[in-house]
Every structure is written in C-alpha cells, then in structure tokens.
N, C-alpha and C positions, 0 to 999 in steps of 0.2 A: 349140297352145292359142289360144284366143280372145283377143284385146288387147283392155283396155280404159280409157277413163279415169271417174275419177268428184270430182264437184267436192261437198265436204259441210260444211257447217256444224254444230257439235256446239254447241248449247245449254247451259246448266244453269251445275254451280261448274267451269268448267275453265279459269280464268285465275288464276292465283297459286296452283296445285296439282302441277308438275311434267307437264303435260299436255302438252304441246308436245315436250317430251323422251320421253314415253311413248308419242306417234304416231309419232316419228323412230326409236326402235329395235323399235317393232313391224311399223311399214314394213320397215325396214330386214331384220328376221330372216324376211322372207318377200319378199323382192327387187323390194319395188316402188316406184319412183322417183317424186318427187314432192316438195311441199314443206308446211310449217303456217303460220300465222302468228295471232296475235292479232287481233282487232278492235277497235274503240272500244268495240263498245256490250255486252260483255262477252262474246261467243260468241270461236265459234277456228272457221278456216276453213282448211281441207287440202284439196291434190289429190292425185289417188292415181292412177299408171300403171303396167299391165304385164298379166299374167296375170290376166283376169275373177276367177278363182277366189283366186290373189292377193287380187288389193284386197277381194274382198269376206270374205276373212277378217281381212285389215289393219283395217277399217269393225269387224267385230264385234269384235274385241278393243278397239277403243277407243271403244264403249262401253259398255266397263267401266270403263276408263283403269286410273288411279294412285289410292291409298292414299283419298285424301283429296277424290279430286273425282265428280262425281255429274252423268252425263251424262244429261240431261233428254230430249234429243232428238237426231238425227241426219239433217237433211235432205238427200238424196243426189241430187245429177243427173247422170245419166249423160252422158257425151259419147263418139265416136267417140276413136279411141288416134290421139295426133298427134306421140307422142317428144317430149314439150315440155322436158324436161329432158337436152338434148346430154350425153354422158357417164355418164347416169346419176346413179343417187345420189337420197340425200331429204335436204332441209334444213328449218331451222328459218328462216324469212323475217323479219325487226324492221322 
C-alpha cells in the first residue's frame, strides 16, 4: 500500500468539544500514527501517517467529530510519508 502523510487543520467549534480525543481514537482504530493538538486562534491542527487509504478515512471521519462540535472545514496538505513518529502511535500534543 501506498504511505502517506497529511498535515490538516479543521476549522469551526472543535476546541472545548472532546475533538482532539475523537481524532486520537479514530486514528488510532484505523492504524495511523500521528499526533493533534490545539491552536490559539481556535482551529485544531493534526498530522496523520500510514496507509493513503488510512488517513484519508481517519480525515473523513473527523469531519464529523464528536457530539457537540461542527467542523467548518478541513484544510489538508499532503506531504511525502517520513515515519515522523518512531514507534508509532497517535498522540494528543498540549
């Protein structure tokens, strides 16, 4: 399968919605490594590594997210697959 990585910013209410926890186990139940974290100016910023087909269903599921948050947009840039996460795994970054 094709590697890939993709760096995205998700717009809209996804900061004080359980969002960040909701990109870590959607990652996580489709093996793609990587991490999220907040920003200041209210988006949420993830990267996402592994199987092309992976992450770009890890992307669509979260923009749906969680219960309560309302993803506006999903800005996605691809990059070449670089293993940037040794050992694997997806975390939540503060």
């Amino acid at each position: 399968m094709e590697k890939a990585k993709a760096h995205v910013i998700f717009k809209g209410r996804v900061q004080g919605v359980n969002f960040r926890a909701f990109v870590q186990r959607a990652a996580e139940a489709l093996d793609v490594d990587g991490w999220v974290r907040n920003l200041p100016d209210g988006t949420v910023e993830a990267v996402f590594e592994g199987d092309r087909g992976s992450v770009e269903e890890a992307i669509k599921k979260c923009r749906t997210g969680p219960a309560f948050a309302n993803v506006t947009e999903a800005g996605i840039k691809w990059h070449p697959y670089e293993g940037e996460k040794p050992g694997g795994g997806f975390s939540i970054r503060y």
